[in-house]
C-alpha positions in Angstrom: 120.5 62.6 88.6 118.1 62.1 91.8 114.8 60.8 91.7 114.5 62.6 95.0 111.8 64.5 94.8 111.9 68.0 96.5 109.3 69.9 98.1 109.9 73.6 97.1 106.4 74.5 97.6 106.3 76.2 101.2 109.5 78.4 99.8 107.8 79.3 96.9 104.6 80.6 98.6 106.5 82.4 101.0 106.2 86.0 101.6 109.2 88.1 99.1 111.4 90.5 100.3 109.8 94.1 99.9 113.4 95.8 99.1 113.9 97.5 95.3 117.0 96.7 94.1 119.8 98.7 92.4 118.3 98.1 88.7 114.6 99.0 90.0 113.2 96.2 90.7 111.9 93.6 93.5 114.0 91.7 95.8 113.0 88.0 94.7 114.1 86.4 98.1 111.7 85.1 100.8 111.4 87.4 103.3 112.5 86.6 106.8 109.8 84.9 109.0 108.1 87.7 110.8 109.9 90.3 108.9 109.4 92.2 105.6 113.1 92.3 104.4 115.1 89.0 103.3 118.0 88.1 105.3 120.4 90.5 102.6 118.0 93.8 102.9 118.0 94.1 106.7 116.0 91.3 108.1 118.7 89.2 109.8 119.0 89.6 113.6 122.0 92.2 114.2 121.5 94.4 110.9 121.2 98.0 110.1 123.2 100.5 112.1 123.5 100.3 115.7 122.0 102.8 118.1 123.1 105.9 118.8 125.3 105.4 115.2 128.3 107.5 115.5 129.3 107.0 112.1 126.1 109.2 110.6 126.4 112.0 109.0 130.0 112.4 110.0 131.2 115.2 107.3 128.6 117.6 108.6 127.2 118.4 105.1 124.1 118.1 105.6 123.9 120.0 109.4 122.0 123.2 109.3 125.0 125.7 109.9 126.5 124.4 106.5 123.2 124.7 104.8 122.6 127.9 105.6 126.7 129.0 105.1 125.7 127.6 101.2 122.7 130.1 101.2 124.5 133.3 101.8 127.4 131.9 99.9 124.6 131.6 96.5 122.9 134.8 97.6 126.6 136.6 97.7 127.8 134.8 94.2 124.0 136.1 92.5 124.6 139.6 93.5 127.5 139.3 92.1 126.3 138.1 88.6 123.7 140.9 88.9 126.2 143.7 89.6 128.6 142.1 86.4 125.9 142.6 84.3 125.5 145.5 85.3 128.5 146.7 84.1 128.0 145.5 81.0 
């Protein structure tokens, strides 16, 4: 071993990393200087999506034609279920 003594202090009082993780909880990581995120949760220069991301929201799930086709389609599939009874 060393007896090179280390000064950890300034990392230890740094600011942490406001991210949650997957578990729940806290990001333990010093946060980026001038930023809120460590350099893993989106505070290193070039991270996140790019502008104008062409890769969003590709599948068009989530647009408002197919939200609204999934609407008729469950208003169509409970009349159904109401007439069936019905029947009954």
């Amino acid at each position: 071993m060393s007896n090179h003594i280390r000064n950890t202090g300034p990392m230890l009082a740094s600011p942490r990393c406001g991210a949650k993780t997957r578990s729940g909880d806290a990001c333990r990581s010093p946060a980026v200087h001038g930023k809120k995120r460590c350099r893993m949760h989106g505070g290193a220069p070039g991270s996140g999506a790019p502008r104008a991301n062409q890769n969003a929201r590709k599948h068009g799930l989530f647009t408002r034609d197919a939200i609204a086709e999934r609407r008729r389609i469950q208003v169509v599939l409970g009349d159904a279920r109401r007439l069936l009874e019905e029947m009954n």
